[in-house]
C-alpha positions as CSV (number, residue, x, y, z in Angstrom):
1,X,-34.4,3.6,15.3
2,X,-33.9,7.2,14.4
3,X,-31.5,8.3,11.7
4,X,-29.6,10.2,13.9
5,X,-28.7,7.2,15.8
6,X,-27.4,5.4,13.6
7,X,-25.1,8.6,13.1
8,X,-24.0,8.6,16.5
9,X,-23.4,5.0,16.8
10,X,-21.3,5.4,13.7
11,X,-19.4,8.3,14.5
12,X,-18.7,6.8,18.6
13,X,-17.5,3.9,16.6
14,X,-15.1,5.8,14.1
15,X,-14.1,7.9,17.6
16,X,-13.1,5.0,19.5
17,X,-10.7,3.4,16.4
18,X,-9.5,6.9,16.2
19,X,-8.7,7.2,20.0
20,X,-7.2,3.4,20.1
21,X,-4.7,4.2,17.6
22,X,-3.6,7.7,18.4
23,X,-2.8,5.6,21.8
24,X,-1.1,2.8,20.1
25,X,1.0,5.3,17.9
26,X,2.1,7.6,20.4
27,X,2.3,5.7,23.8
28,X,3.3,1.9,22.1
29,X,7.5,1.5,22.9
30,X,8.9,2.4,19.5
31,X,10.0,-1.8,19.0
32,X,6.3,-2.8,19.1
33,X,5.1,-0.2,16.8
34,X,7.8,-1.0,14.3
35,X,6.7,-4.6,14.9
36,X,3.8,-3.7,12.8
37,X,4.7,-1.4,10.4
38,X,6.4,-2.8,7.0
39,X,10.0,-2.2,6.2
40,X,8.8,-0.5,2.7
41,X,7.5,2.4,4.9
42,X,10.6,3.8,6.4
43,X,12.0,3.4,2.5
44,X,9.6,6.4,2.2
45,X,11.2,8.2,5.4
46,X,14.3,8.1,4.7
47,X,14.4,9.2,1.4
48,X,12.6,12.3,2.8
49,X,14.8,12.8,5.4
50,X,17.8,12.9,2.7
51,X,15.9,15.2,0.7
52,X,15.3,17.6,3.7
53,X,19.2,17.7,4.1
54,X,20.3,18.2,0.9
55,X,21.3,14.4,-0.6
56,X,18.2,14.6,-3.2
57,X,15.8,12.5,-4.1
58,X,17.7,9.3,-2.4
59,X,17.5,6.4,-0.1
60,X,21.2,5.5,0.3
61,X,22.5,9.6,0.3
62,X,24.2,8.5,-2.7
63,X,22.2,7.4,-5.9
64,X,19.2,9.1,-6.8
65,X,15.7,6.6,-6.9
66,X,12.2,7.1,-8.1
67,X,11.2,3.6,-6.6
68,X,7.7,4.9,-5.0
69,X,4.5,6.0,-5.1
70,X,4.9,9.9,-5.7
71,X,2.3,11.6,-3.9
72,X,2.7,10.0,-0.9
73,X,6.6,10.5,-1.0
74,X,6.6,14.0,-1.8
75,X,4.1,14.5,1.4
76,X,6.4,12.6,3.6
77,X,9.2,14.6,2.0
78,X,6.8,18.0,3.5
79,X,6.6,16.4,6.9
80,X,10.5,15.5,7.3
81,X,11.6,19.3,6.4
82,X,9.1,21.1,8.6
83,X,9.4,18.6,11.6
84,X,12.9,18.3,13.1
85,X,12.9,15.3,15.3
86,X,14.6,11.5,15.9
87,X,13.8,9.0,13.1
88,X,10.8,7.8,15.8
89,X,9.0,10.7,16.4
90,X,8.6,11.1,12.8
91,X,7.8,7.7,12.2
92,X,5.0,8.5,15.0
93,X,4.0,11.7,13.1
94,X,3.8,9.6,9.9
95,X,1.4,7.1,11.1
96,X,-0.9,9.6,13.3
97,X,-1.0,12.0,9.9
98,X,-2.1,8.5,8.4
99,X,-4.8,7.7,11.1
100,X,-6.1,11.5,10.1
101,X,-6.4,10.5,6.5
102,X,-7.7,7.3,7.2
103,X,-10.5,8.7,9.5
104,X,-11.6,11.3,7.5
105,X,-12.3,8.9,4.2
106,X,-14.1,6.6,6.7
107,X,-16.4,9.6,7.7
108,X,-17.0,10.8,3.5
109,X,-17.6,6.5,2.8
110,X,-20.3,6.8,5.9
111,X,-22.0,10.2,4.3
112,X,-21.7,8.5,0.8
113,X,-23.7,5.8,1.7
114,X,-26.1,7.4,3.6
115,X,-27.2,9.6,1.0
116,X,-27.9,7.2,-1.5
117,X,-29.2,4.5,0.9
118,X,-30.0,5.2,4.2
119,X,-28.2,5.7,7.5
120,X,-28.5,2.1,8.7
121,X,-27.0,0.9,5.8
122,X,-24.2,3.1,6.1
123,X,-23.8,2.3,9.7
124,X,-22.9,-1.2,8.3
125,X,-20.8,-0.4,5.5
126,X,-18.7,1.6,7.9
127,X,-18.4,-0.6,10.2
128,X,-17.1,-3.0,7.5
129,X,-14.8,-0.4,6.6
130,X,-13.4,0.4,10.2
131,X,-12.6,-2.9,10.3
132,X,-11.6,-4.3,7.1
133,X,-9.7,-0.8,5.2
134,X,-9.1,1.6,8.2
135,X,-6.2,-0.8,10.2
136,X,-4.4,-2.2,6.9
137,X,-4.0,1.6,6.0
138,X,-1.8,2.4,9.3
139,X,1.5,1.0,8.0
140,X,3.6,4.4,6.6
141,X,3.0,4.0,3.2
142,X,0.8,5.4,0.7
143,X,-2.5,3.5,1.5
144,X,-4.6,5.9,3.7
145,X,-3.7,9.2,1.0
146,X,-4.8,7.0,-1.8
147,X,-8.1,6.0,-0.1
148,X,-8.9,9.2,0.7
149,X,-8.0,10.6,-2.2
150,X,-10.5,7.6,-3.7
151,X,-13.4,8.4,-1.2
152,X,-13.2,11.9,-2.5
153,X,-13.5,11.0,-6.2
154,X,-16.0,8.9,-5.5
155,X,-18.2,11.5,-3.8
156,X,-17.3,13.9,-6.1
157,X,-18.6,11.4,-8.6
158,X,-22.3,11.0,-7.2
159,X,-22.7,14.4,-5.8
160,X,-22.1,15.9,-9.6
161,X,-23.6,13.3,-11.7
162,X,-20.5,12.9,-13.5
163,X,-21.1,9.8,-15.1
164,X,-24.2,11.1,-17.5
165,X,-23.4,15.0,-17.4
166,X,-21.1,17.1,-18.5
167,X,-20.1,20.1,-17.2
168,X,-16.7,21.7,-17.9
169,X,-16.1,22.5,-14.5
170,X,-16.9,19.7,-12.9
171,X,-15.3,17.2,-15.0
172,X,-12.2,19.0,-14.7
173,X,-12.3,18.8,-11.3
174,X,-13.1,14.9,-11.2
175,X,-10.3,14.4,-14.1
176,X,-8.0,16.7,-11.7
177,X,-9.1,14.4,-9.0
178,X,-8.1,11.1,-11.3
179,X,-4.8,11.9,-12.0
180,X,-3.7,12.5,-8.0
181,X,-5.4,9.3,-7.3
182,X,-3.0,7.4,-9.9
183,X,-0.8,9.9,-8.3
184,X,-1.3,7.9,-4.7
185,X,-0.5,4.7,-6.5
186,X,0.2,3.8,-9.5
187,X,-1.8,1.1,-10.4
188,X,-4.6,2.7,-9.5
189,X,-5.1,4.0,-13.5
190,X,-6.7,1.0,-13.9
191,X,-9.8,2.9,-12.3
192,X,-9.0,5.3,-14.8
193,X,-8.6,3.1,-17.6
194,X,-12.1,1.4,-16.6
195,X,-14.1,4.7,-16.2
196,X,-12.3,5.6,-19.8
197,X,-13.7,2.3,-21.2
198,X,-17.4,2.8,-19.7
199,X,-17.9,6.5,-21.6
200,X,-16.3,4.9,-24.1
201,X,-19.2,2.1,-24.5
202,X,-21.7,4.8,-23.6
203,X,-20.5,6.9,-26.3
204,X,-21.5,4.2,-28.8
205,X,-24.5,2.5,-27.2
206,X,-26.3,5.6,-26.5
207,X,-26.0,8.2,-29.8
208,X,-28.2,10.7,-27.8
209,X,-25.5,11.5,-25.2
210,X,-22.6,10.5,-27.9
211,X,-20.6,13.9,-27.7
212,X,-21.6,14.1,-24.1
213,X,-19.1,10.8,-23.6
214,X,-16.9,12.1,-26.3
215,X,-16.3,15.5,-24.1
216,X,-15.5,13.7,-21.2
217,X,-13.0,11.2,-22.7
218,X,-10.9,14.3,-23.8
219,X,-11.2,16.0,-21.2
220,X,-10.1,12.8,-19.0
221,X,-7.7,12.3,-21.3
222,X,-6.3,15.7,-21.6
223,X,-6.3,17.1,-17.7
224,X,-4.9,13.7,-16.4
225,X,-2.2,13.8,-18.8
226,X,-1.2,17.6,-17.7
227,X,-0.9,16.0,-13.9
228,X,1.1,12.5,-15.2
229,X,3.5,14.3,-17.6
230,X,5.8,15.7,-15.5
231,X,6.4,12.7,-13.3
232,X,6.8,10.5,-16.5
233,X,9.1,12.9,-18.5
234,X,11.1,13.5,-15.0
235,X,11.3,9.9,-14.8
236,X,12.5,9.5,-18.5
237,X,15.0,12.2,-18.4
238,X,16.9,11.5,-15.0
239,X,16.5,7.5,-15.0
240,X,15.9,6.7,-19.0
241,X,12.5,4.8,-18.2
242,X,9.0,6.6,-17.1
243,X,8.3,4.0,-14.9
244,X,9.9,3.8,-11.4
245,X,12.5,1.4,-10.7
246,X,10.5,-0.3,-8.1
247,X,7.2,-0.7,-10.2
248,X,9.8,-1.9,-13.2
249,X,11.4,-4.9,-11.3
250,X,8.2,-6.2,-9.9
251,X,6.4,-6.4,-13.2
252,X,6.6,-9.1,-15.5
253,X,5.7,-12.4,-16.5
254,X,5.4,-14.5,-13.4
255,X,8.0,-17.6,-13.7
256,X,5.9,-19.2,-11.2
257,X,2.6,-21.5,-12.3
258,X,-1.0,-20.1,-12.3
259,X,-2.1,-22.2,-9.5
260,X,1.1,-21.4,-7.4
261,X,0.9,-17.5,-8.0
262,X,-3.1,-18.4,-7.1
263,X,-2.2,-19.9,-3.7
264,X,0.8,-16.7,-2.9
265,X,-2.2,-14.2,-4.2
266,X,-5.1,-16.0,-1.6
267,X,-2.8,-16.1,1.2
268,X,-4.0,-12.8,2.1
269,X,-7.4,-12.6,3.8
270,X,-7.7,-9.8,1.5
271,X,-7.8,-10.7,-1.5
272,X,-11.3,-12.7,-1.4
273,X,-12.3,-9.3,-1.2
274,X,-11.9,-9.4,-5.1
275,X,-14.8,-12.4,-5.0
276,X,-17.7,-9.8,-4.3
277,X,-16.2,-7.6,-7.6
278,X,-16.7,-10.9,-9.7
279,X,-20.0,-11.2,-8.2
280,X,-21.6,-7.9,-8.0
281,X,-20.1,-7.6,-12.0
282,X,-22.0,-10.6,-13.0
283,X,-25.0,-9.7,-10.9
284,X,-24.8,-6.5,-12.4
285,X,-24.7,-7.6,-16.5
286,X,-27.6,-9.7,-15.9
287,X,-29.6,-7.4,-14.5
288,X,-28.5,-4.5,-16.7
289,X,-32.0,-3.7,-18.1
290,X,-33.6,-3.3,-14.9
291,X,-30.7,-0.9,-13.8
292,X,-33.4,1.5,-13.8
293,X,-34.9,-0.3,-10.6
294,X,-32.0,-0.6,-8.5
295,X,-31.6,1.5,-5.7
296,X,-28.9,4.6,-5.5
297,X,-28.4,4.2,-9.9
298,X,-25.8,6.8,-10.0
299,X,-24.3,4.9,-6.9
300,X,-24.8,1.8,-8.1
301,X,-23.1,2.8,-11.4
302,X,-20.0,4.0,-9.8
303,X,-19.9,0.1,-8.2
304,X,-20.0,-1.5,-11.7
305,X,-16.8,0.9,-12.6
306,X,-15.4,0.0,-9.5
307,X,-16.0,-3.4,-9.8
308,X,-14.7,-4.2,-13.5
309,X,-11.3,-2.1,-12.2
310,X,-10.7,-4.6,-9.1
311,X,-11.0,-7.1,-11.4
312,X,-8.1,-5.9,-13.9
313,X,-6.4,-5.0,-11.0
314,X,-6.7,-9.0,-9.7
315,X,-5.4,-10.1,-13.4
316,X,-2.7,-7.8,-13.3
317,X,-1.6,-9.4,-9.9
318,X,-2.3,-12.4,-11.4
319,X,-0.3,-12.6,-15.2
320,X,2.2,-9.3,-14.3
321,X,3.5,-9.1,-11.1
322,X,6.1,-11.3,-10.5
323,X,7.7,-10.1,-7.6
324,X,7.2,-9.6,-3.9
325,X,3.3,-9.0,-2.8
326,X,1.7,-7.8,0.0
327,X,-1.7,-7.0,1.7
328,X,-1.7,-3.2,0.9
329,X,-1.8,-3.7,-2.8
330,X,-5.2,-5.5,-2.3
331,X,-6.4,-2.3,0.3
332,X,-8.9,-1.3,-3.0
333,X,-10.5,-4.8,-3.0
334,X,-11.6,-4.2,1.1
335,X,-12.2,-0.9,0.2
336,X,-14.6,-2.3,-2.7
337,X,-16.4,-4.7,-0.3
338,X,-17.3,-2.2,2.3
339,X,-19.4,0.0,-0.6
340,X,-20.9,-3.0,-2.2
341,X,-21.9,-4.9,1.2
342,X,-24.6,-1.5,1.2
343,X,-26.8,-3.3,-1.6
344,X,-27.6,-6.6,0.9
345,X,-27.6,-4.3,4.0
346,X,-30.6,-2.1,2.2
347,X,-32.4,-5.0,0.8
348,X,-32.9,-7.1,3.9
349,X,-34.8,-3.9,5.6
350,X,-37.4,-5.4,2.8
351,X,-37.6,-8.5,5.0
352,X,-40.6,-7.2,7.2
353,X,-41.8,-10.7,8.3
354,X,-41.0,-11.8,11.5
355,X,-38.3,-8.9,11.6
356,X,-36.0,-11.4,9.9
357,X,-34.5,-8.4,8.6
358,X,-33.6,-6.5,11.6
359,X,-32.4,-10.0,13.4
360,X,-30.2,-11.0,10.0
361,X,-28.9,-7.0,10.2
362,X,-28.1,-6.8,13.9
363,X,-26.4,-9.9,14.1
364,X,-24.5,-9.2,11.4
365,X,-23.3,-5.9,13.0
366,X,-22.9,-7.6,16.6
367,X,-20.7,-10.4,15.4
368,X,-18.4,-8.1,12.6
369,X,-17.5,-5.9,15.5
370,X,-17.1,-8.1,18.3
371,X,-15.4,-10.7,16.5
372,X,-13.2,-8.8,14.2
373,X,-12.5,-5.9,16.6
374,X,-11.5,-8.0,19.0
375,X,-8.6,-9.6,16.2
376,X,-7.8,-6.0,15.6
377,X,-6.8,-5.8,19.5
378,X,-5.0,-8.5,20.0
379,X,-3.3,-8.0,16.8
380,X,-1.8,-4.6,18.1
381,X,-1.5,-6.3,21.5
382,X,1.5,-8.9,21.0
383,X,2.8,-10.8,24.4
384,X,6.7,-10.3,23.9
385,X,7.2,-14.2,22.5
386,X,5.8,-12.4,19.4
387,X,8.1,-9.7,19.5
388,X,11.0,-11.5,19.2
389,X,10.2,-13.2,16.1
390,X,10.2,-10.5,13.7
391,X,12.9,-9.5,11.3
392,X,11.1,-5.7,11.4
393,X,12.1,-6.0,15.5
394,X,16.0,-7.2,14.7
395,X,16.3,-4.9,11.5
396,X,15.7,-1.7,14.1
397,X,17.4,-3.5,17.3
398,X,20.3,-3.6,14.9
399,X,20.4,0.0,13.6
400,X,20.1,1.2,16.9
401,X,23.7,-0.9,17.9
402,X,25.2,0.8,14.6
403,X,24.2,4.5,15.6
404,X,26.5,3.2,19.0
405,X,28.7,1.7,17.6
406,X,29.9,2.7,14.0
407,X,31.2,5.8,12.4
408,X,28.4,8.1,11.1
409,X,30.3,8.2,8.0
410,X,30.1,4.3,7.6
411,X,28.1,2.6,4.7
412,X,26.1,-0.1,4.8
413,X,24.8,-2.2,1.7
414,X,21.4,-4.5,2.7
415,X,18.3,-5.8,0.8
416,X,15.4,-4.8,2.8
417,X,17.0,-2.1,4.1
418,X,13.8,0.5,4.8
419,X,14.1,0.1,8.9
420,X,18.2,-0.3,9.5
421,X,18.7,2.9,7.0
422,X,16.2,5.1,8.6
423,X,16.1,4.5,12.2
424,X,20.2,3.5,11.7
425,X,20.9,6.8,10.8
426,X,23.2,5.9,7.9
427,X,23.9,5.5,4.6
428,X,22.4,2.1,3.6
429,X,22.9,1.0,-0.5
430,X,19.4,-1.2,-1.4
431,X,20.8,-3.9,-2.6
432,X,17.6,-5.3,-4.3
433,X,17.1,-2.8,-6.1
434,X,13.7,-1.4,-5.2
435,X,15.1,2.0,-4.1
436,X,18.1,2.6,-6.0
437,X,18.2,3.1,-9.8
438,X,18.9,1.0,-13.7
439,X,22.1,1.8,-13.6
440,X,22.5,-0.6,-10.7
441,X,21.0,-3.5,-12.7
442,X,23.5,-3.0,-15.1
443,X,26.2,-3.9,-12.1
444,X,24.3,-7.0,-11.2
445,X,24.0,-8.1,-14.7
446,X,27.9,-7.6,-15.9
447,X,29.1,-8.9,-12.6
448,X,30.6,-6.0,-11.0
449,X,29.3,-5.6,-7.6
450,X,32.0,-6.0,-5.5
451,X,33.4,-3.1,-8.0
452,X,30.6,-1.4,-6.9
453,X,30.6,-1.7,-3.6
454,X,34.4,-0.6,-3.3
455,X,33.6,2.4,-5.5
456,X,30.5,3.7,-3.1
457,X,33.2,3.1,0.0
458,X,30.8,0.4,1.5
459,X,32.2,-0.3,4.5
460,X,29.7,-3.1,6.0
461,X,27.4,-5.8,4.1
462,X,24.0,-7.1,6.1
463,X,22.0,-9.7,6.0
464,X,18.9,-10.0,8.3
465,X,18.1,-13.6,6.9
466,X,19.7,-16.7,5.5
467,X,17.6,-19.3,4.9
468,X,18.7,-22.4,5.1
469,X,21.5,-22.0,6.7
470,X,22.1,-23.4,9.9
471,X,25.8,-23.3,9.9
472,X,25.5,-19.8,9.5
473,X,22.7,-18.9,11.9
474,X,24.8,-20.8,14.7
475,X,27.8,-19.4,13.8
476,X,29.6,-22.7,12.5
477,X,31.4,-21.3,8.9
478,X,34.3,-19.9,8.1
479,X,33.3,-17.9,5.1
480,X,30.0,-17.3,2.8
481,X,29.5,-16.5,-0.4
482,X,26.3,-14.3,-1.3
483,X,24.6,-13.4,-4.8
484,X,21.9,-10.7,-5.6
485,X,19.6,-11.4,-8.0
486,X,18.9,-9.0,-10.5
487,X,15.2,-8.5,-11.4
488,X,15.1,-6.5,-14.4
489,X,17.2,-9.7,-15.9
490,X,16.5,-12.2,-13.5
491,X,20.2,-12.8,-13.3
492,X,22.8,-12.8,-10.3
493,X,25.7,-11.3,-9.4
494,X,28.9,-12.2,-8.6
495,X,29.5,-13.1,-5.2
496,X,30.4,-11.6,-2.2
497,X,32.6,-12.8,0.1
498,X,32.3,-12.5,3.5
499,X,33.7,-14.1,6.6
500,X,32.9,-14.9,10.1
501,X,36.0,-13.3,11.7
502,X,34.9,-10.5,10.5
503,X,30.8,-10.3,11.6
504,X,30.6,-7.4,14.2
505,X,27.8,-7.7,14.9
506,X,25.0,-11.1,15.3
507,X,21.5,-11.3,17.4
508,X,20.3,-14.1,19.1
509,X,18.5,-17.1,16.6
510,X,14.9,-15.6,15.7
511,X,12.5,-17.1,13.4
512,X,11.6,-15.5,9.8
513,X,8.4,-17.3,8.7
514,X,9.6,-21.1,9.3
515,X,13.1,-20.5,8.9
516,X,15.2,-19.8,12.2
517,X,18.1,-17.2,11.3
518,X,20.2,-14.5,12.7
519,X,20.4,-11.1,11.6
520,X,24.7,-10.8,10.6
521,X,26.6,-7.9,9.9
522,X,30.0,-8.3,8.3
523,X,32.9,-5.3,7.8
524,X,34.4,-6.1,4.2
525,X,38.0,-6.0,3.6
């Protein structure tokens, strides 16, 4: 087949996910849409909507956070001031700005493969792409900004040949380029920290190019720093640590065992992404004195990097987070897959006999598409049993009874809060911590929240799930006592009291995971 086709059939492909999604943002009822999208996102929304009126850089309206990923929040901060709207509409805005990202690194992926393989290949990397990276990144967050952001480095990459050159200009620009990417999300200096480590080897394995790799560690080093500085110092100053509160509570020592945290870490299809890093890595080392042979060597160079960084990345998951994961942290593994899947997909077009190659090629294509992009439809198709099990679903049904119903000066205090503070139009304290600041582990730890919540005026506590429970969930107590744990100490708190005389508000039994519950709101005396 001709080149060209291949471009077509790609770029028809990338139009049609492009059109199905700018149909499911904008037409979906706003319940189903929020069925999909993770309560972190509207974490993100709100704070920018406080910003935009004048409360600072705060979820609740009344302590200042820091507990995101920068770049992204700052952007979202952009779209809440220039776009006056309901809490939907910018939700909408949000996720079609996302699918605008998201398309456009899926197109630069398509063009980087293609020029150091072939169209056909790319054709199938994309595709793998569209249907592995491109839906996870739809969810509000910072996922499709930091892909894109890493597409771009990457081509920058290759098209300069950064990795054995230097030139001034150029490296600046990449090293620019590095620091928004950790920017995007923080964890992503590991890349960094990998591509650091491979001049680094260079430098001393090859005393030809020595100062070349020596140049471009400072100037890594150096122009990276100038980006980081004034988010870690900021940090430092205002909240007296220069990491964010959210990225501080999740990181530790796991309390769980290896082969538990295994199982929670491989319960996302996602994360066997990491599998091909481990493989293409040792592949890689073995062969590394034919590197010389392999096809697309700058490209295939760039893989390595990328490869050795999912792989810290995995360990970090594995020994240092200890605390609530989910499927976008493993985004870069997918991401991974769909460049390295290019290597197989250019060596079977070597497979001349009997056109094995072609049948093992087009098969694969057929089956990925069919079979996968059929899972991506009925995924973003749910009947409406699906709906109603979803604590997403009752965390917005219920801020929509509050807007109704309460005083717009009323405070709320929740964990997992993102949803009911945004679309609920009020100011919601995050009572886990992950978007409010030290000082309030400090409360937890000495015992004094229900000081606390008398001295913000809280006015309502919620809870959209008990576990557990079932006295509660059917409505059979009298009163309850509830903790909070704190996760910078791993402490709790003192309890709360609250009572069922006084729950104003309580939806129907729905199921969280296995666990039926109701989603409770109680006024506090």
């Amino acid at each position: 087949m001709n080149k060209k086709i291949y471009t077509v059939i790609y770029l028809l492909l990338l139009a049609a996910f492009f059109c199905f999604f700018t149909i499911f943002i904008f037409y979906s009822d706003a319940g189903e849409l929020i069925f999909h999208i993770p309560d972190d996102a509207s974490y993100y929304a709100k704070i920018a909507l406080n910003y935009s009126n004048g409360f600072g850089i705060s979820f609740d309206g009344i302590n200042q956070t820091n507990g995101f990923q920068p770049l992204w929040q700052y952007f979202v901060i952009f779209i809440a001031a220039v776009y006056k709207s309901s809490p939907e509409n910018i939700f909408r805005l949000i996720l079609f700005i996302q699918l605008i990202l998201i398309s456009l690194s899926a197109f630069v992926i398509f063009k980087l493969v293609s020029r150091f393989f072939n169209a056909r290949t790319a054709l199938g990397s994309g595709a793998v792409f569209l249907l592995f990276v491109f839906p996870l990144c739809l969810n509000g967050m910072e996922s499709a900004l930091s892909v894109l952001v890493l597409s771009f480095l990457f081509k920058s990459i290759c098209n300069t040949g950064y990795l054995i050159n230097f030139n001034l200009k150029n490296d600046i620009l990449i090293s620019a380029i590095c620091g928004l990417l950790i920017l995007t999300r923080l964890d992503m200096i590991l890349f960094v920290i990998t591509l650091m480590i491979y001049f680094f080897i260079n430098s001393i394995s090859n005393n030809n190019a020595k100062t070349i790799y020596i140049k471009k560690i400072l100037v890594l080093i150096i122009i990276v720093s100038a980006i980081l500085l004034p988010y870690l110092i900021n940090n430092l100053i205002v909240f007296g640590n220069i990491i964010p509160i959210s990225g501080f509570l999740k990181t530790g020592i796991p309390d769980t065992s290896l082969s538990d945290k295994l199982i929670e870490l491989f319960r996302y299809r996602e994360t066997y992404f990491v599998l091909s890093a481990f493989l293409f890595f040792i592949s890689y080392v073995y062969f590394f004195r034919n590197r010389e042979n392999i096809t697309g060597k700058d490209f295939s160079e760039l893989i390595f990097i990328f490869s050795v960084s999912c792989i810290l990345h995995f360990i970090f998951l594995l020994f240092f987070v200890n605390w609530v994961i989910f499927y976008w942290y493993f985004i870069p593994f997918a991401v991974f897959f769909s460049l390295v899947i290019a290597f197989p997909l250019y060596y079977l077009q070597r497979l001349k006999r009997f056109g094995f190659g072609n049948i093992i090629y087009f098969s694969f294509l057929i089956i990925i598409l069919f079979y996968w992009g059929s899972k991506i439809i009925n995924n973003f198709d749910r009947q409406d049993e699906y709906l109603r099990n979803n604590w997403n679903l009752e965390s917005y049904k219920a801020s929509l009874w509050i807007k109704d119903n309460t005083d717009k000066k009323a405070v709320f205090a929740m964990k997992d809060a993102g949803h009911f503070g945004f679309f609920g139009e009020r100011e919601v304290i995050n009572l886990d911590g992950l978007v409010n600041d030290f000082k309030y582990q400090e409360v937890l730890r000495s015992k004094r929240l229900n000081e606390y919540l008398k001295e913000n005026k809280v006015n309502y506590l919620v809870q959209h799930a008990l576990w557990n429970r079932p006295d509660v969930t059917e409505g059979n107590y009298d009163s309850l006592e509830l903790t909070y744990t704190s996760h910078r100490y791993s402490v709790q708190s003192d309890p709360v009291v609250v009572y069922k005389k006084n729950e104003i508000y309580r939806s129907e039994p729905y199921f969280d995971g296995n666990n039926r519950v109701s989603f409770i709101i109680w006024k506090l005396n």
